[in-house]
VEXDREN-2710 file (C-alpha; in Angstrom, 1 decimal):
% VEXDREN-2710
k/r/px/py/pz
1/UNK/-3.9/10.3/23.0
2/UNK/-5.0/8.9/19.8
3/UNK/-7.7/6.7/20.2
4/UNK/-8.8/4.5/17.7
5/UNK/-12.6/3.9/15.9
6/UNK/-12.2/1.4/13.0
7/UNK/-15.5/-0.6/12.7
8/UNK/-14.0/-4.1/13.2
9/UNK/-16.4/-6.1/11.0
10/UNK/-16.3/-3.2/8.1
11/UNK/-12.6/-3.0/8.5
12/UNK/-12.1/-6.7/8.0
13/UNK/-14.6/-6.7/4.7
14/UNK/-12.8/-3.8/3.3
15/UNK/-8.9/-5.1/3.9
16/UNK/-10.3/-8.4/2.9
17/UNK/-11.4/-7.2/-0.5
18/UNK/-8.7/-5.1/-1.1
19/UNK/-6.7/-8.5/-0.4
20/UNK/-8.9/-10.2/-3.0
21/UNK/-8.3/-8.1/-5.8
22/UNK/-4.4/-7.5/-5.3
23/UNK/-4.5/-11.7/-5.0
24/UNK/-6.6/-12.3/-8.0
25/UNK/-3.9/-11.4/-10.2
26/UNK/4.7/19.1/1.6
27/UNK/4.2/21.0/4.6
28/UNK/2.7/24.3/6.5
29/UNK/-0.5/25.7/7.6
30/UNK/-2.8/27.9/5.8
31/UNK/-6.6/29.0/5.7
32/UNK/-8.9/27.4/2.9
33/UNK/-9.6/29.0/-0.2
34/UNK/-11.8/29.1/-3.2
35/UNK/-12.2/29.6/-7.0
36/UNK/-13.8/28.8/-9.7
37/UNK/-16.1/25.4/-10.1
38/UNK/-16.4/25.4/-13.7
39/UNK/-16.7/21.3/-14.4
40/UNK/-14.1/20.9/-17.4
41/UNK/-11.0/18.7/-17.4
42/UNK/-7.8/19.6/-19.2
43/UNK/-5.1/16.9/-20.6
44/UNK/-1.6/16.4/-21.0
45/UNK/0.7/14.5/-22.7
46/UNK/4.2/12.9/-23.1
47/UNK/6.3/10.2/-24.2
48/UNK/9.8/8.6/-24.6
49/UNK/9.8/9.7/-28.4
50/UNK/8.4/13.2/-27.7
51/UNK/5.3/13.1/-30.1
52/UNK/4.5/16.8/-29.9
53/UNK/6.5/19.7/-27.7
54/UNK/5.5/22.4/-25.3
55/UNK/6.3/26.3/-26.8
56/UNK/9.2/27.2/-26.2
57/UNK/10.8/24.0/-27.0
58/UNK/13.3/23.9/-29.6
59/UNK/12.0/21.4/-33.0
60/UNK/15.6/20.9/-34.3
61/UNK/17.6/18.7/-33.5
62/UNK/15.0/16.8/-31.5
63/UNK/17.5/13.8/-30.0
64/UNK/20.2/16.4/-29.3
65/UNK/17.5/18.0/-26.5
66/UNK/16.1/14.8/-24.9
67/UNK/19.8/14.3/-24.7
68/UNK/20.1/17.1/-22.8
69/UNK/17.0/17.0/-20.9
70/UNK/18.3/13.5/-19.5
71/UNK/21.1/14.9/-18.8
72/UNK/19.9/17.4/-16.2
73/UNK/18.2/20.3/-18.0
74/UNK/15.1/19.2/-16.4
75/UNK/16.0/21.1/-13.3
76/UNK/15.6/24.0/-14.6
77/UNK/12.3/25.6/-12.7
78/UNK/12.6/29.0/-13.8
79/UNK/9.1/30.4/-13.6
80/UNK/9.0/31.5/-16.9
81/UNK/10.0/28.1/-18.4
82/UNK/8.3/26.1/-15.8
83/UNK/6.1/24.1/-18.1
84/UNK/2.4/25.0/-16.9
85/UNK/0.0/24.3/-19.6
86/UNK/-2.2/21.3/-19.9
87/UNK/-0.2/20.8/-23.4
88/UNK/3.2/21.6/-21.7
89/UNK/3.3/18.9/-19.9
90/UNK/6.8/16.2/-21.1
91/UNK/7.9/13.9/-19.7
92/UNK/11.1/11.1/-21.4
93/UNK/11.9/8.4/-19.5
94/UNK/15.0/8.9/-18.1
95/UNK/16.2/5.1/-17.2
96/UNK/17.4/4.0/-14.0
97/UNK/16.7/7.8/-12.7
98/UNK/14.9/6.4/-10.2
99/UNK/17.3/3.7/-7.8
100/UNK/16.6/2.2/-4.6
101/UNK/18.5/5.4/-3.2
102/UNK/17.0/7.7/-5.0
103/UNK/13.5/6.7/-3.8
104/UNK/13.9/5.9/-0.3
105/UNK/15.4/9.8/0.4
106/UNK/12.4/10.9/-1.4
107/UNK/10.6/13.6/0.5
108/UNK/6.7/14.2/0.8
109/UNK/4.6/16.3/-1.1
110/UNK/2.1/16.5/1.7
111/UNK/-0.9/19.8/1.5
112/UNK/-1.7/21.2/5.2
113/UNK/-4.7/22.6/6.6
114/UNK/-4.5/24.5/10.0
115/UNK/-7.1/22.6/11.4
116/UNK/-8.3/26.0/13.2
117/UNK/-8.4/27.5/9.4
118/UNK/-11.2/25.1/9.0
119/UNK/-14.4/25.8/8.8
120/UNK/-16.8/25.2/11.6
121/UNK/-19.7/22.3/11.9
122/UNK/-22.7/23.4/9.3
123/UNK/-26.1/21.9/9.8
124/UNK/-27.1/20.1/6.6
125/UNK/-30.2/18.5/5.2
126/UNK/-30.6/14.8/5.5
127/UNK/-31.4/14.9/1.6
128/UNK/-27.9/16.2/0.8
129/UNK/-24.2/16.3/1.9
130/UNK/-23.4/19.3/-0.3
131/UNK/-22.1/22.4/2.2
132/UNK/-21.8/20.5/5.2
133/UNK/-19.0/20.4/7.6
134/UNK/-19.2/17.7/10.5
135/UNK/-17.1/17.6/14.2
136/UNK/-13.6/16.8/13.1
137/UNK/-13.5/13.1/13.3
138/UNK/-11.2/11.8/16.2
139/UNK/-7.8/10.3/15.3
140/UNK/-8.0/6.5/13.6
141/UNK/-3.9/5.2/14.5
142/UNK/-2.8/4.3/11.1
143/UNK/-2.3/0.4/10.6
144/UNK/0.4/-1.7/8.7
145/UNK/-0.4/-3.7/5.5
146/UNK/0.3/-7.0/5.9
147/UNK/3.7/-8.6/4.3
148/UNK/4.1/-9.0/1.2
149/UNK/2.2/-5.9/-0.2
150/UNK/2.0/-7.4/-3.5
151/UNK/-0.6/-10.3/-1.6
152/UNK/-2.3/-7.9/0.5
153/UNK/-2.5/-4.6/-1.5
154/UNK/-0.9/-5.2/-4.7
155/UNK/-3.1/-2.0/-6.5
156/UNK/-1.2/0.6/-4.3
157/UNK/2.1/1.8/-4.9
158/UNK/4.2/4.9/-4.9
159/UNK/4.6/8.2/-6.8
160/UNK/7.6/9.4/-7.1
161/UNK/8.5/12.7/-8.9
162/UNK/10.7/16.2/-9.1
163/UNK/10.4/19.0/-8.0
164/UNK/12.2/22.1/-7.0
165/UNK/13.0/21.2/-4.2
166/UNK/14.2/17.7/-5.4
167/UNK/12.9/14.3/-5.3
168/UNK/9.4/13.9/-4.2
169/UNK/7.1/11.1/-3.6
170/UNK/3.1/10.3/-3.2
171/UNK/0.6/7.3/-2.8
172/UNK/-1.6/6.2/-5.9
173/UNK/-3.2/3.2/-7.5
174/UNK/-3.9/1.5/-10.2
175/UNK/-7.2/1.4/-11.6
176/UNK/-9.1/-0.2/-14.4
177/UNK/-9.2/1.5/-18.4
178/UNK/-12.6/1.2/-19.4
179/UNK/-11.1/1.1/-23.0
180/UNK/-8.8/-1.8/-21.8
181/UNK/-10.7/-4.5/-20.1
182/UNK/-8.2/-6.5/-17.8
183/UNK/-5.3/-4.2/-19.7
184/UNK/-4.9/-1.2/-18.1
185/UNK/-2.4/0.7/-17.5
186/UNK/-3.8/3.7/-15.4
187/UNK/-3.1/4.8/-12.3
188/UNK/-4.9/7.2/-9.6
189/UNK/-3.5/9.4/-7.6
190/UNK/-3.6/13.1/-6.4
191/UNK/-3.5/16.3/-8.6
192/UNK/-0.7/17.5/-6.1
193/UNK/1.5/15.0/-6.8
194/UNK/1.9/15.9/-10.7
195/UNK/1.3/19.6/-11.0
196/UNK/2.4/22.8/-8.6
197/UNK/-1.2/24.4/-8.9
198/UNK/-1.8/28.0/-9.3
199/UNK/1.8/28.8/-9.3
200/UNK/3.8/26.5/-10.4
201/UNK/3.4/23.9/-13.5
202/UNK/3.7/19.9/-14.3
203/UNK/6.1/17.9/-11.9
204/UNK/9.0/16.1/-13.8
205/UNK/10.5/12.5/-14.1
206/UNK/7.0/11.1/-12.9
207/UNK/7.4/7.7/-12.4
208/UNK/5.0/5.0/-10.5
209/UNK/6.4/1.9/-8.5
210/UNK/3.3/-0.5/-7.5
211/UNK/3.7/-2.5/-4.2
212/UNK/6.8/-0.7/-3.7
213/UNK/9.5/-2.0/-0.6
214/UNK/6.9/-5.6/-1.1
215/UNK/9.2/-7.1/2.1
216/UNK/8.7/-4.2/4.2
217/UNK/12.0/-3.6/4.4
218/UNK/13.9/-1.2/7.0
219/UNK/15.1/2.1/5.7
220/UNK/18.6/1.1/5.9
221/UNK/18.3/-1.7/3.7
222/UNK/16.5/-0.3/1.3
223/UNK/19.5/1.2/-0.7
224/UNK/21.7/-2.3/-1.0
225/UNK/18.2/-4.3/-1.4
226/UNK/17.8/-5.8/-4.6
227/UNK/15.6/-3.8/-7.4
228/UNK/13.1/-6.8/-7.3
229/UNK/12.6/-6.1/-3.7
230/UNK/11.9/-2.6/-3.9
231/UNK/10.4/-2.3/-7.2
232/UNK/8.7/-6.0/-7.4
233/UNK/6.5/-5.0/-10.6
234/UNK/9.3/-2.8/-11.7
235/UNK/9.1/1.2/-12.6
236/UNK/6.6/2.7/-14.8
237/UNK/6.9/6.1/-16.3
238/UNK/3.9/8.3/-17.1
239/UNK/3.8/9.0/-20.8
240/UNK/0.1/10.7/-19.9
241/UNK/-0.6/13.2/-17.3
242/UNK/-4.3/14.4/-16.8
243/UNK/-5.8/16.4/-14.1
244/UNK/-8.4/19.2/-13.5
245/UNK/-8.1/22.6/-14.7
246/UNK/-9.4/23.8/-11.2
247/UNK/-6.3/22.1/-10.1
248/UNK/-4.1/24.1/-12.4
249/UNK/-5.8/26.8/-11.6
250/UNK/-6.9/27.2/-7.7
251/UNK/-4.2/24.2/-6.1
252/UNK/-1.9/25.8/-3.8
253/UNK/1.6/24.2/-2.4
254/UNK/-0.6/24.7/1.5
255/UNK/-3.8/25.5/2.4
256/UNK/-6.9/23.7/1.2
257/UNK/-7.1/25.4/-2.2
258/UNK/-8.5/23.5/-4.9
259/UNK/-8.7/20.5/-2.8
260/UNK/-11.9/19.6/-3.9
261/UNK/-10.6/18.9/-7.5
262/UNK/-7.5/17.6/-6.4
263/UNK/-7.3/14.3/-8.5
264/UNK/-5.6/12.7/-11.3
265/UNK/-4.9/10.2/-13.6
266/UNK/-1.6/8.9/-15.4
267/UNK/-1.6/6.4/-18.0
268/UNK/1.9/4.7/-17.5
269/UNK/4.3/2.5/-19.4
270/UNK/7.2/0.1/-18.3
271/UNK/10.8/1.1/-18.0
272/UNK/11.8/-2.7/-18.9
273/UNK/9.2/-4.0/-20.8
274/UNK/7.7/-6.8/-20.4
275/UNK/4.6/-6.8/-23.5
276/UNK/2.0/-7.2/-20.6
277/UNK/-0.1/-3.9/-19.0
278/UNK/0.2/-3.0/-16.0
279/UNK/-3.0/-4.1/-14.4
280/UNK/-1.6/-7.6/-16.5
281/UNK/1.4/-7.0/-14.3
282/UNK/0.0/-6.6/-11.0
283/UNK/-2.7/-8.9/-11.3
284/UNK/-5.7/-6.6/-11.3
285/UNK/-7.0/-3.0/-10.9
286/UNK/-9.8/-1.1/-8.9
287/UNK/-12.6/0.1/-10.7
288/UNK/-13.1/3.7/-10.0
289/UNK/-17.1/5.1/-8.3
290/UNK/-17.3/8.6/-9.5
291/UNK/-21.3/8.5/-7.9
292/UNK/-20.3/10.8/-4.9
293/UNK/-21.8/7.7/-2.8
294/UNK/-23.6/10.2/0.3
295/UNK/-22.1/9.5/3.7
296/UNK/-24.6/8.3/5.1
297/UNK/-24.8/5.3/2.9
298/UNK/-21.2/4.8/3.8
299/UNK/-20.6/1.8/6.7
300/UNK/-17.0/2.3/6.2
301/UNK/-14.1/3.5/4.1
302/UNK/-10.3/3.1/4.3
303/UNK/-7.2/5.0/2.9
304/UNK/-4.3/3.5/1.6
305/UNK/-0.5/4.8/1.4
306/UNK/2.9/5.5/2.2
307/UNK/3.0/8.1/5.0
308/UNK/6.6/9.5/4.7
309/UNK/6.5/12.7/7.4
310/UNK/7.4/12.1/10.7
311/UNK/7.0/9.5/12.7
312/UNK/6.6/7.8/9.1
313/UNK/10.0/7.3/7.0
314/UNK/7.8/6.4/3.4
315/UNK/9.0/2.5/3.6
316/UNK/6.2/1.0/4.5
317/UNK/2.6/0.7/3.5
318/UNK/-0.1/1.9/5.9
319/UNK/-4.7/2.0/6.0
320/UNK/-6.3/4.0/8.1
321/UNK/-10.6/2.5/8.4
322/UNK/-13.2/4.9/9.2
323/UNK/-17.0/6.0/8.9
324/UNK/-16.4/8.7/6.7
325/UNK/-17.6/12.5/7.5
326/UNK/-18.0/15.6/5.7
327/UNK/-15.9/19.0/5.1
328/UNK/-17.0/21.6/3.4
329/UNK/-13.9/24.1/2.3
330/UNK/-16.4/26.7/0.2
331/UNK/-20.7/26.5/0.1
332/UNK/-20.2/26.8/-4.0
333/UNK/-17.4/23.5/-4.2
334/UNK/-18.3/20.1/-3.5
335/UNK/-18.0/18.6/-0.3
336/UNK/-15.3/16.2/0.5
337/UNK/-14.6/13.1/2.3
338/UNK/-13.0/13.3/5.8
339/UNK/-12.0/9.8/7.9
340/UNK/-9.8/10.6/11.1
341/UNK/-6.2/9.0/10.1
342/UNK/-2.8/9.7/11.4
343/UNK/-1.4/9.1/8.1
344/UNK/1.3/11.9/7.2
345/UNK/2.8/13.5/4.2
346/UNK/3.7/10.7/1.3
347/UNK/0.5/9.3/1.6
348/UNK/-1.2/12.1/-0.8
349/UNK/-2.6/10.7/-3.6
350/UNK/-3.2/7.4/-2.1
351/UNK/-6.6/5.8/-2.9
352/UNK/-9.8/5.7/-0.8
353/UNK/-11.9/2.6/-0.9
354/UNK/-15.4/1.9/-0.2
355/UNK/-17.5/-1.2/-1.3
356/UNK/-20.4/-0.1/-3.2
357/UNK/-24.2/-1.0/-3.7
358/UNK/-22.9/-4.3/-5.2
359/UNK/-20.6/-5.6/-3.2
360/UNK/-17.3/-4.9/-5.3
361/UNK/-14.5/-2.6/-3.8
362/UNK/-13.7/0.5/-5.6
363/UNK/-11.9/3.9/-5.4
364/UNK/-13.9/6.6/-4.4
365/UNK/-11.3/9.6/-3.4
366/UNK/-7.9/9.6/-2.3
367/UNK/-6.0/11.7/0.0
368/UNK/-5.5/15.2/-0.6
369/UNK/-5.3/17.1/2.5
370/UNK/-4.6/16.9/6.4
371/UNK/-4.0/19.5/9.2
372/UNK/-0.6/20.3/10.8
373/UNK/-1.6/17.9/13.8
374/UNK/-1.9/15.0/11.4
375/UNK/-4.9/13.4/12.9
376/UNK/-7.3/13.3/9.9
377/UNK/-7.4/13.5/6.1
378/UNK/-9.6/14.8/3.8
379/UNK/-10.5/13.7/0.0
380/UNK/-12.4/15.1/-3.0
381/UNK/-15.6/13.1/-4.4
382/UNK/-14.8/11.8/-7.5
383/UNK/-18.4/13.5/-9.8
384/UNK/-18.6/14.8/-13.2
385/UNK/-15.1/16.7/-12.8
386/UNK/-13.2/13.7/-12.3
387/UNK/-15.1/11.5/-14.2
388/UNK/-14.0/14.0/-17.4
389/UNK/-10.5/13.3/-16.4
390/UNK/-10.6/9.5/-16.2
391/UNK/-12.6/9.2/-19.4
392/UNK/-10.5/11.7/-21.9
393/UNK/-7.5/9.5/-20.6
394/UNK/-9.3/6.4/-21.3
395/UNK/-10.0/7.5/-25.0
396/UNK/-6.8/9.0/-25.7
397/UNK/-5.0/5.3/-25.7
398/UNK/-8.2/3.7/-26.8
399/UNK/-7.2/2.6/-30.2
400/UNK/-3.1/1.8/-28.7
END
């Protein structure tokens, strides 16, 4: 049983506004664990024309490797050439790698938390939200977007990426460049989805696709469906990957490790362009609340995304709409988010949004973890970690 608490007139306000601004245009159970909370973010680039190279990369004969590279060599994931590094990270387009097919087999990059590895209900002040767990929300069913996505939800999109264990796919959205008024071309989405963590290094063929599968179509379709249909905005390839060094550091395939720094940011560029952004494209962006907004201020707050897990195939757009709670992985990290949501894996990244003290929607978190039972989901608070992240990215193309 699944029952279902999604404040009706805060849902309706929140879908509403999400509405507005679109229209005005991995898996298996583990106990939590720590690390370092050092604030600092750490940056990485790459571009079709290969700028600068990672160590280890060969300088000669430059066209001869991205030859190469397109031509498979990007599956090599041998640990000791797995490209780690904040300044490791590369990534050429590679056009037309990613087809309808391609993207519907996709599988999830989904983080698990054993829901009894979680830590227990911790009185808290009412001053403060920092070290408190609450009860484990109950279970909000996940609801469809509304057809077409690019009227309802236009901002969110897909992920889709490589791994070892192939093609991959998360949630994200796009969100406004404060060095680009009306012209950005960022996108949010989790730090999972672009980089293995602790033991692994930067995700390849990164790629983001904004309303994707806009006519909701069936999984069967999807591969004869027209690009247009699948792709409505077309594909956009990261040339700029940024996340937290915690992250890079702590993040672990399972278990909640690092999740409360488990955030990114990619600055993106068309695969056909058109000379017009992204936000240009898609006919706007959400503005991004890195004020860790307490929960009790909080009436409501919804999650965006593509669950792709079971009983999910990753076609289709989903919310969940909740009054947000509190988890508390370790005293010395921040708290994060937690809504009750039956969203699965594929949704990771996927943006959280909450109307703020003004009225205006924005992105306060996005998914990043979920126990085995799939029944809620938990996100980082966007503070002075995150806020490093978005702004470095924002500078780096600030004068391009």
């Amino acid at each position: 049983m699944s029952p279902i608490r999604r404040p009706a007139l805060a849902a309706a306000a929140l879908t509403a506004a999400l509405a507005l601004t679109a229209t005005a245009c991995g898996p298996s159970d583990d106990k939590a664990a720590g690390g370092d909370t050092k604030p600092s973010a750490t940056a990485s680039q790459a571009s079709d024309d290969l700028p600068s190279l990672p160590k280890g990369i060969p300088t000669q004969d430059l066209e001869k490797w991205k030859q190469k590279w397109k031509e498979g060599a990007w599956k090599n994931w041998d640990k000791d050439q797995w490209m780690r590094e904040a300044r490791d990270f590369i990534n050429p387009m590679i056009k037309e790698h990613w087809k309808p097919g391609n993207m519907k087999d996709a599988r999830a990059g989904d983080k698990t938390l054993a829901t009894q590895g979680a830590p227990g209900t911790v009185p808290g002040s009412g001053s403060s939200d920092q070290g408190v767990t609450d009860p484990e929300p109950r279970p909000v069913t996940a609801k469809a977007v509304k057809l077409p996505y690019r009227q309802n939800a236009a901002p969110v999109g897909k992920v889709f990426f490589d791994g070892p264990q192939g093609h991959m796919v998360c949630s994200a959205t796009v969100v406004k460049d404060p060095a680009h008024p009306g012209k950005s071309n960022m996108v949010w989405t989790a730090g999972h989805c672009v980089h293995a963590g602790q033991k692994g290094g930067w995700y390849r063929n990164i790629a983001f696709v904004p309303s994707y599968n806009d006519k909701g179509l069936p999984a069967s379709q999807v591969n004869s469906a027209p690009m247009q249909d699948v792709a409505p905005y077309g594909v956009w390839w990261a040339n700029w990957a940024q996340t937290s060094s915690q992250w890079i550091a702590q993040g672990a395939e399972s278990g909640g490790a690092g999740a409360p720094y488990d955030f990114a940011v990619l600055h993106v560029k068309q695969e056909t362009p058109t000379g017009k952004s992204l936000e240009e494209t898609v006919g706007n962006a959400l503005p991004v609340d890195f004020s860790t907004p307490q929960v009790k201020s909080i009436q409501s707050m919804g999650a965006w995304g593509y669950p792709a897990a079971a009983p999910f195939d990753g076609q289709k757009m989903y919310d969940c709409i909740d009054r947000p709670g509190r988890l508390t992985l370790q005293p010395a990290q921040p708290t994060m988010y937690r809504i009750g949501c039956t969203m699965t894996g594929g949704s990771s990244g996927g943006g959280w949004f909450a109307k703020g003290a003004d009225g205006r929607l924005a992105l306060v978190s996005n998914t990043s973890i979920g126990p085995a039972g799939n029944t809620w989901l938990a996100g980082p608070r966007l503070g002075p970690e995150a806020k490093g992240v978005y702004e470095a990215l924002s500078r780096k193309f600030a004068n391009q």
